[in-house]
C-alpha positions in Angstrom: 5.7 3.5 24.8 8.8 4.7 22.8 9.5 7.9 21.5 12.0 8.2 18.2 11.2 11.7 16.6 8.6 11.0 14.6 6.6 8.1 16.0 4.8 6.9 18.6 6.0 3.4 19.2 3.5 1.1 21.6 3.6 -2.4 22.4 2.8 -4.6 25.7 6.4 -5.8 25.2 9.4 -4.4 24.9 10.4 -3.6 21.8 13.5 -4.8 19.6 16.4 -2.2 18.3 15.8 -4.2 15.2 12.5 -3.4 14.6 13.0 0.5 15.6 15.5 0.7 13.0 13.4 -1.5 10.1 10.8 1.4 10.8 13.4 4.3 10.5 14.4 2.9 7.2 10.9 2.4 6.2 10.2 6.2 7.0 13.2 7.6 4.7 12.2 5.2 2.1 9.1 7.0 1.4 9.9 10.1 2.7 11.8 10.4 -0.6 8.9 9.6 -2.4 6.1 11.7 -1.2 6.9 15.7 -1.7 5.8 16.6 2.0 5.8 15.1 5.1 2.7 14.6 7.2 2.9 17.5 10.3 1.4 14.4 12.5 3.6 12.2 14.9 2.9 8.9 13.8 1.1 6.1 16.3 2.4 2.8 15.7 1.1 -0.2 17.5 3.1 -3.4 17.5 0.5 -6.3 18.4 2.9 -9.7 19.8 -0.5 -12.3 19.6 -3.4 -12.5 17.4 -5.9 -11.6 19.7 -3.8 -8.1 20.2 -4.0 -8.1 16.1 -7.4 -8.4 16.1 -8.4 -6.1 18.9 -6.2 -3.2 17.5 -6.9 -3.5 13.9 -10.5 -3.0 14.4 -12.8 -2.6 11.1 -9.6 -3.9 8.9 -9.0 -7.0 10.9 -8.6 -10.3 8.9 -7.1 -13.3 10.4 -4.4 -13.8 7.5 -3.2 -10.3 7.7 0.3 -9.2 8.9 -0.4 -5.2 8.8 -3.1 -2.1 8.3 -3.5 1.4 9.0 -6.6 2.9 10.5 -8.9 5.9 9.4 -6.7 7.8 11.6 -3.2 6.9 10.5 -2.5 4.7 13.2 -0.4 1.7 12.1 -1.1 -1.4 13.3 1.3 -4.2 12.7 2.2 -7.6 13.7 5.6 -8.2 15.5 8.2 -10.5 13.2 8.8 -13.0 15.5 4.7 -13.7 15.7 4.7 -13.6 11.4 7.6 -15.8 11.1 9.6 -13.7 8.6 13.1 -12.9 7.8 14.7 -9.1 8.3 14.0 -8.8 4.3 10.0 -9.8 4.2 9.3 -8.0 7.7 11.5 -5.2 6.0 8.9 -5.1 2.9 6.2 -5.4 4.9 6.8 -1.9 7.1 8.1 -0.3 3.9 4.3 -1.2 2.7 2.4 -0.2 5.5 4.3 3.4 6.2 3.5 3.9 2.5 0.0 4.0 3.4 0.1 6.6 6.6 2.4 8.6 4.4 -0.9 8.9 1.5 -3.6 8.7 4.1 -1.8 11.8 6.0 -1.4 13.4 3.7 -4.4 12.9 0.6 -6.9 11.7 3.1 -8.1 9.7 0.5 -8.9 6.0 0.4 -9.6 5.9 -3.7 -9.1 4.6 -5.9 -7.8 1.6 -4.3 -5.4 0.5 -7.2 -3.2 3.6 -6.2 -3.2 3.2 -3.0 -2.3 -0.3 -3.1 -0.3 -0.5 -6.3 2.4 2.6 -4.8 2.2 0.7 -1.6 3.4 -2.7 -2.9 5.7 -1.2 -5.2 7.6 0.0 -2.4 7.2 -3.2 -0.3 5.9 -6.0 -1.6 6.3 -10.0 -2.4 4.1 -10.1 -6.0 3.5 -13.0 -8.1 6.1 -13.4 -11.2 4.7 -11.9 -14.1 4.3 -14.8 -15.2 2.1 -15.9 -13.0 0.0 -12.6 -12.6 -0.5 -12.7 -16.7 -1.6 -16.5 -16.2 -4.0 -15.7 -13.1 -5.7 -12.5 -14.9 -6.2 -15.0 -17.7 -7.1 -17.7 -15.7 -9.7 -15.3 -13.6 -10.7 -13.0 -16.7 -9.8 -10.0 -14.6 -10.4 -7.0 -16.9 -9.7 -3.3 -16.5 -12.4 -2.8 -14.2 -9.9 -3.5 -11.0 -8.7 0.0 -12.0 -12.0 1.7 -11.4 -12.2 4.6 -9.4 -14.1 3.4 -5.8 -13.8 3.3 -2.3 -11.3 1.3 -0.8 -12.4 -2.2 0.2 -10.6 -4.6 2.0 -12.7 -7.4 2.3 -11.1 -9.8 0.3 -12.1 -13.5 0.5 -8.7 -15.0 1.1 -4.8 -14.2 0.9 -4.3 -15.5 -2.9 -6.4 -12.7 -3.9 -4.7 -10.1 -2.0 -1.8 -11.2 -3.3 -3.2 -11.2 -6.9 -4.7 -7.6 -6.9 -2.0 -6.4 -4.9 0.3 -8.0 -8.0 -1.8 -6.6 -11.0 -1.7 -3.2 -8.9 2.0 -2.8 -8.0 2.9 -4.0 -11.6 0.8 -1.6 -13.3 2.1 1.4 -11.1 5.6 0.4 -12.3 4.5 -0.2 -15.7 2.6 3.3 -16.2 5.2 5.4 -14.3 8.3 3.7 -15.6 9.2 2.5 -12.3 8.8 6.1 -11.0 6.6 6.3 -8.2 6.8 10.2 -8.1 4.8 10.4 -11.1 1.8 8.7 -9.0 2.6 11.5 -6.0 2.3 14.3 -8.3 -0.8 13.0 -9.8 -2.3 12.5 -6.2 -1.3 15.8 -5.4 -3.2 17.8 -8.1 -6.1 15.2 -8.5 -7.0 15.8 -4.5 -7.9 19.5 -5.1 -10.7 18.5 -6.9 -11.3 14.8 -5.6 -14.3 13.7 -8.1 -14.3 11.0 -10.8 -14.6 13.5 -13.3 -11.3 15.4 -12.5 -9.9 11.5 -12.1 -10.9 10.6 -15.6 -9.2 13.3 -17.2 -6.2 13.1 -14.9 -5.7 10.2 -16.0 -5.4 10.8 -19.7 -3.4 13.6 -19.1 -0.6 11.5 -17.4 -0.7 8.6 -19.1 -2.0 9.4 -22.2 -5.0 6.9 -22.8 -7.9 6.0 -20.6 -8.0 3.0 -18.2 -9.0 0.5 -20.7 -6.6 0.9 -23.0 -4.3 1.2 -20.6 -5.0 -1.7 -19.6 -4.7 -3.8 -22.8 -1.1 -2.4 -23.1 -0.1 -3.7 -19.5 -1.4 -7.2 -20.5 1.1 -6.9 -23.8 3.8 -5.4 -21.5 3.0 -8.8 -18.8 3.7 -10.8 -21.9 
């Protein structure tokens, strides 16, 4: 185990400087964006096989996945070397996956799941081109109903359509905040005083003016 202020670093190897520091800057970077940070150390696990990934990611494992965070705001994440990626990707991915300890710490919320996702992968992500996420949601007929307001589910049925919903999602939190992802904190911050999907609804107009369908329709004009 490794201490560094505030995490809890474990892994049954020894961990690389490199990776210590990728998970400072991943901190900072969304310390900035959140108004508060959680009062919890944070547990990070750092899994160097696939049978570690699967044994420590529990409920959220999936055999193509790289990271996850648990119910309890333990993140779970597989070492670079084991995902093949270069400093910038494995940089994304932390940036990503601190995102969501950073919201679950401190909403305690897992919905609606395009927030959660979208604000994550517009702090680290790999999306499709626009191009290619207007062509898929034609291709698919993906309608505004992606933005509904549910409980998060994970159980995709294979990595292109993560990557799909996890594009729609981190281009539409760009597109409705103007690229600024405090606007998404703030609203997170009054909607989880009253958590239903009444107070969501209205939230929603409120900040952005129109309901999720229309919405919706102008993000596919803006995709164009």
């Amino acid at each position: 185990m490794s201490n560094i202020s505030f995490m809890n670093l474990i892994s049954s190897k020894p961990i690389e400087k490199r990776t210590k520091d990728q998970l400072i800057v991943a901190y900072n970077k969304n310390r900035k964006i959140f108004s508060q940070v959680p009062n919890k150390k944070f547990k990070i696990i750092i899994c160097n096989s696939e049978e570690e990934w699967k044994e420590e990611s529990k409920y959220y494992y999936f055999p193509f996945g790289a990271g996850t965070v648990l119910r309890d705001g333990t993140l779970i994440v597989k070492e670079q070397k084991l995902l093949t990626r270069n400093n910038k990707e494995y940089q994304k991915l932390l940036d990503h996956e601190m995102n969501h300890v950073f919201f679950l710490l401190i909403y305690g919320l897992t919905r609606p799941l395009w927030i959660q996702e979208g604000l994550a992968n517009f702090v680290g992500g790999y999306p499709f081109s626009k191009k290619d996420t207007l062509k898929k949601i034609k291709e698919k007929k993906i309608s505004c109903k992606i933005l509904q307001y549910r409980y998060l589910n994970k159980n995709f049925p294979d990595k292109e359509t993560v990557k799909l919903m996890y594009s729609i999602w981190r281009y539409f939190v760009g597109f409705i905040t103007n690229n600024n992802p405090k606007k998404i904190t703030k609203f997170m911050e009054i909607y989880t005083k009253n958590p239903s999907k009444k107070n969501y609804l209205n939230l929603f107009y409120r900040f952005f003016k129109k309901d999720d369908k229309q919405k919706f329709e102008e993000f596919i004009s803006w995709l164009n």
